[in-house]
N, C-alpha and C positions, 0 to 999 in steps of 0.2 A: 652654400653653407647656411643660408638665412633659411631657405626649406625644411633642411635637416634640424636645426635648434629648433623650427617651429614645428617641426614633427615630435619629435622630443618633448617639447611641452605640454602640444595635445596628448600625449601617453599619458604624459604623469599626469599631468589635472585629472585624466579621466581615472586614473589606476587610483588615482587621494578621493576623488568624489565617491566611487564608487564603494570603497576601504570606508568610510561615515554611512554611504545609505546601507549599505550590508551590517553595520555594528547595527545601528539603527532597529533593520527590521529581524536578526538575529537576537537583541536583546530582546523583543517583544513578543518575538513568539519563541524564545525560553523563559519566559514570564507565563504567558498564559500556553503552553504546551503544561508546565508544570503544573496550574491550575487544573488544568484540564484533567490531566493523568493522577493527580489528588479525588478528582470528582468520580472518575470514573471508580478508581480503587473503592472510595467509600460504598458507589451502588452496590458494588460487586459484595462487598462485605457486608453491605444493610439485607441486600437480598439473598446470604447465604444466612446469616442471621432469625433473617425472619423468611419463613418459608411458603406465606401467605400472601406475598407477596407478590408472586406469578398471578393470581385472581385477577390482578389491577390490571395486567396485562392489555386487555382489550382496552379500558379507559385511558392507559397510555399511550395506546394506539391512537383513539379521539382527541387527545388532547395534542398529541404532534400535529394531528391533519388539522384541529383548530390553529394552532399556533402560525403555519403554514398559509391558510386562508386568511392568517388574519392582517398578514404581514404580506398580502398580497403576492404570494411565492408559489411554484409547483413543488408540489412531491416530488418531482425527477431532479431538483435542484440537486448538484454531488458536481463531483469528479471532470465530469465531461464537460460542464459547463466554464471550469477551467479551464479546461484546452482550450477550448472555446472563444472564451475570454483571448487567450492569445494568439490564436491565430484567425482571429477576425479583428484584435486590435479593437476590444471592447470591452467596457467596467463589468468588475463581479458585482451583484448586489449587495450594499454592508450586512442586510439583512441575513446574509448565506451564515455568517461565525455564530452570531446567539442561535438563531435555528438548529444547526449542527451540533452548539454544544449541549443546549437541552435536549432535543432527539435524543442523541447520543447515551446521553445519563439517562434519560427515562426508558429508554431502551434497555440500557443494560442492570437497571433498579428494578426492572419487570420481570426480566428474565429472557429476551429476546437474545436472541444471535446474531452477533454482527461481532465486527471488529472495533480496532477504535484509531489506527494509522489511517484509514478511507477516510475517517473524518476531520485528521491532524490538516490533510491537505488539505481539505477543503476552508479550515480555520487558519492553517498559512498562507494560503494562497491567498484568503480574500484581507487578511493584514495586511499584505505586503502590498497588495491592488490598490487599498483604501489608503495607505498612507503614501504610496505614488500621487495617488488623486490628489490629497491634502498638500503635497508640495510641487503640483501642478509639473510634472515630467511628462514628457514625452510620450506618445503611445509605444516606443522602441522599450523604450527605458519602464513604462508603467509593467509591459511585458515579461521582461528579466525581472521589477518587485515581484509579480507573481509568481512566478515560478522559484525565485530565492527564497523565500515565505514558504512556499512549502514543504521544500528542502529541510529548512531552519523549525521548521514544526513538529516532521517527521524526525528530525535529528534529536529537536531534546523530549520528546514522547520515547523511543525507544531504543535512544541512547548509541546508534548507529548513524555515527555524520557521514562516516566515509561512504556507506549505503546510498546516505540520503541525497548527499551529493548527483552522488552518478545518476542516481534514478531519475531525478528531475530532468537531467542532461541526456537522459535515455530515452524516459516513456515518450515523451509528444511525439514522437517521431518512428516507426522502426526503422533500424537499419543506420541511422543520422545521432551523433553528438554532437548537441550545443554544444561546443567549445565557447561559444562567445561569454557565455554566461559562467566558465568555471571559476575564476578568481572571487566575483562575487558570491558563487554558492558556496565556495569555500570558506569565507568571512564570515557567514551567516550563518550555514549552518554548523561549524566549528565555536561561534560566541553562543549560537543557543545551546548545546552540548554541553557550554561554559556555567551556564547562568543557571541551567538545570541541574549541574553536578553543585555549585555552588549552593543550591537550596535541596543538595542532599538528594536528589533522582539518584538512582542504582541503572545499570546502562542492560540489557540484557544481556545475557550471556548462560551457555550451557558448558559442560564436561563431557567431552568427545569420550567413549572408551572404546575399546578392542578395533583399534582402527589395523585394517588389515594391511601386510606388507604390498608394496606395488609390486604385482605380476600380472602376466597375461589374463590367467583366472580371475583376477580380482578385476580388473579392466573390464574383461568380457559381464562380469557379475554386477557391476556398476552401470555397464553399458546399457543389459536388461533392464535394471532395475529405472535406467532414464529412460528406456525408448516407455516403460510402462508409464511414468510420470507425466511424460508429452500427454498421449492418451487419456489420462486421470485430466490434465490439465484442458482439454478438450473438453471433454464430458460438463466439465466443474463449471466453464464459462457458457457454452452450451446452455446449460440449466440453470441460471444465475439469468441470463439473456431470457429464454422460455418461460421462465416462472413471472419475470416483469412481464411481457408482455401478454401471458395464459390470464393473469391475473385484472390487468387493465379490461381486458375484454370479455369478461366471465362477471365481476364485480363493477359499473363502470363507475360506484359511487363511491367518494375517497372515503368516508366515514365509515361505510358498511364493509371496506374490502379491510381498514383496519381491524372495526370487530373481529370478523369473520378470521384474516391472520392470526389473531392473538388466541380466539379460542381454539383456533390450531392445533397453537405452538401448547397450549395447556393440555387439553387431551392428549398430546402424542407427550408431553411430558408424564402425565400419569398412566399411560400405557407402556412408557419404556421401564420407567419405575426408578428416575435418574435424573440428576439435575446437571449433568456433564455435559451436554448440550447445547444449555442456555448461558449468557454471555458470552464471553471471547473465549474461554477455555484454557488459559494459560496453565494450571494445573496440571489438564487432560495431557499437553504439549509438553511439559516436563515429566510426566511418568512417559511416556510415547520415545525421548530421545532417551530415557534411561532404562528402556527394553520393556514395557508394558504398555499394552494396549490388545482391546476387544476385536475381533473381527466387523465387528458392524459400524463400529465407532466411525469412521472415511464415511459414511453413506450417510448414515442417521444427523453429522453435524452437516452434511452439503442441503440433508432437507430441510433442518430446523434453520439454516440461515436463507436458503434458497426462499421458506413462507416470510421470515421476518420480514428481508428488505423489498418484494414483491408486494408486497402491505404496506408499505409506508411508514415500516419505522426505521432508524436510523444508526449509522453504525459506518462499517467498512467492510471491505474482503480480505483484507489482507492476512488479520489473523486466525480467521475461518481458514483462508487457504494454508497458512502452515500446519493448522490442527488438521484439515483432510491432508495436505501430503504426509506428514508426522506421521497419522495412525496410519495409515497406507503403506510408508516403507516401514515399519515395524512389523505389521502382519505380513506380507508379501516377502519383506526380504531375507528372512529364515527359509522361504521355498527355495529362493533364488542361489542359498549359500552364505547368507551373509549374517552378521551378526542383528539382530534386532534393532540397538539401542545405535548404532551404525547407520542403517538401511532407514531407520527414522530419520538421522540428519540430511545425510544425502538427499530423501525422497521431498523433507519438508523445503531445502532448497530449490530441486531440480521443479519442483509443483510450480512456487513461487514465479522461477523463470519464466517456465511454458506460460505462467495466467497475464503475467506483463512486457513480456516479451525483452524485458531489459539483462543479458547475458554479464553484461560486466558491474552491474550493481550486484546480481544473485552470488557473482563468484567474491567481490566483498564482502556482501552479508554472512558470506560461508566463515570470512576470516573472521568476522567484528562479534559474532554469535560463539563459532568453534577453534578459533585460532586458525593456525597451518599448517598442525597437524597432517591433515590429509587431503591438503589443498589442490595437488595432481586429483585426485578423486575429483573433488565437486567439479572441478574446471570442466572434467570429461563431462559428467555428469548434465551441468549448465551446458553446454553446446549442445549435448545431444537431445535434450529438453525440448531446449529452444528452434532447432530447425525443423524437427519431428512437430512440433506443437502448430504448424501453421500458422495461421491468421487469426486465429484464436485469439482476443484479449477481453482482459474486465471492463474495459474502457470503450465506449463507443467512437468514442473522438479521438481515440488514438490514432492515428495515419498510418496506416499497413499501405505495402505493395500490392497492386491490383494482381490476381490471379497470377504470382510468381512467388516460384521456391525459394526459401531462405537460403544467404550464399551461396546461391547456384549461379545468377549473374551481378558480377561487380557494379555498384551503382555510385560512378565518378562524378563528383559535380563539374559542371563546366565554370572556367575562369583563368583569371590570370594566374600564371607562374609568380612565384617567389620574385623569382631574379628580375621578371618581366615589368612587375607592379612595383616594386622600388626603383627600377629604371624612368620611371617616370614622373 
């Protein structure tokens, strides 16, 4: 009896501890998510505004790589280095948030391509690291701050908790969900959700139309339009991968390889004769789910963000990747049978899937974006993305299965039984 009360008490102290560090680092980064997404918005409008503003391009390229140097940091600082952080049970640098958020805005104040979720993470992640540190936790416990942080980042940037959630619980791993960490990323990133709709954030969200009745044809017409996705999703990482690394050893100088990006990204802007390109696109993304879109439009954003972040300037992938799947199933899925402004949602999910490999965050984002409406669709959709897309991800440090097919063999952890572990 004395086991059981004192099992009982360890839940709850830890289920109340946790319920404070999660309000904690969920208020802080719906604080500054909401900063962030304020900042980003103004570049975006300073540089549709002022159209001279791409010139600067290159000098904001130097001034990231100085910022970087000066703060004693690599270029490659992002993403991976996250994972990283947690599954080596080691501190992100404080330095990784202000870097990312200037990059970031001067990135997309110039006119570069990138996203700006790639960098939520990296500004949740290293909040939620750094205020572990400050109240001296655990390396278990510093781990789960990080990864709640950037959950709770993601969450009130783009206004998808239930996304945010899962995702965190998905990416580190394929194949494996953090369970252990759900109650607290549920805290967190549900209070930053809070604290951003609080200061007046709008959460995204599109209008599904002409969603087609469920039949075999539509299944099989969905089904194409995924296995093409996988592939697109391939390619997209592929080249994202190729262009870092073509680039590092082509330019080996960080100063000169940003020039050299930026007058890139300027030339190929006044050769397309279009500024749809440069920042995140969200525009481009909403005519694409409402049935227009260019045929080049998929190819021409995977190169203008493929030179940005290959250069050194700073951003994410994630909303590059909706704009290539978006304009991809828009153009493709009228061949395939399908409605336009339809074959753009499906595809900008099923892309998203394949590039992060995380199946059960894409088929939420499908609900928190489109409702569920046509939720059998995406699901088909997400599955088939995702097993077709391989090993494939944005992520270096993501932990893929060594040269094995997706759910092809069960991968059971060993341990004890339910019944066996409370027997004891």
């Amino acid at each position: 009896m004395r086991t059981l009360a004192r099992r009982a008490y360890d839940y709850i102290s830890a289920f109340l501890r946790w319920i404070v560090l999660s309000v904690i680092v969920g208020a802080a980064c719906g604080l500054v998510g909401t900063l962030f997404s304020v900042s980003i918005s103004c570049a975006t409008r300073w540089r549709e505004q002022l159209p001279w503003l791409i010139f600067l391009l290159p000098l904001g390229g130097l001034l990231i790589v100085l910022m970087y140097h000066w703060m004693k940091q690599p270029l490659t600082l992002g993403v991976d280095k996250l994972f990283l952080s947690i599954q080596e049970h080691s501190d992100v640098p404080a330095a990784m948030a202000p870097l990312i958020f200037l990059g970031t805005f001067i990135t997309h104040l110039c006119g570069g391509s990138a996203g700006r979720e790639g960098a939520a993470l990296q500004l949740g992640g290293t909040l939620g690291n750094r205020i572990a540190k400050a109240l001296r936790l655990q390396d278990n416990d510093r781990d789960t701050m990080t990864l709640i942080g950037m959950g709770a980042l993601f969450s009130a940037l783009f206004g998808t908790p239930l996304t945010a959630i899962l995702f965190v619980m998905e990416v580190l791993a394929l194949g494996h969900l953090s369970y252990s960490t759900f109650v607290p990323c549920l805290i967190a990133s549900m209070t930053a959700y809070g604290v951003s709709a609080l200061l007046n954030m709008k959460p995204e969200s599109y209008a599904l139309s002409a969603v087609p009745a469920l039949s075999v044809r539509t299944v099989l017409m969905v089904g194409a339009l995924a296995i093409l996705c996988a592939m697109l999703s391939i390619a997209f990482c592929k080249v994202m991968h190729f262009s870092g690394k073509f680039m590092k050893e082509r330019v080996k100088n960080d100063y000169m390889r940003a020039a050299v990006g930026g007058a890139a990204i300027i030339l190929l802007t006044l050769l397309v004769g279009t500024r749809d390109y440069n920042g995140a696109g969200a525009a481009v993304i909403e005519r694409a789910v409402s049935g227009s879109a260019r045929p080049q439009d998929f190819l021409l954003k995977l190169l203008f963000t493929a030179i940005t972040l290959s250069c050194g300037y700073k951003g994410g992938e994630i909303v590059p990747t909706f704009y290539v799947g978006a304009t991809f199933g828009c153009v493709i899925g009228p061949l395939l049978g399908l409605d336009p402004a339809f074959a753009a949602a499906i595809a900008m999910v099923a892309t998203f899937c394949g590039n992060t490999n995380c199946p059960i965050a894409s088929i939420f984002l499908s609900i928190e974006l489109f409702g569920t409406q046509a939720l059998h669709l995406f699901v088909i959709a997400c599955a088939i993305s995702y097993m077709l897309s391989g090993n494939s991800s944005l992520y270096h440090a993501q932990l893929l299965p060594d040269r094995e097919l997706k759910l092809v063999r069960m991968n059971i952890p060993k341990g004890d039984r339910r019944g066996e572990a409370d027997a004891r």
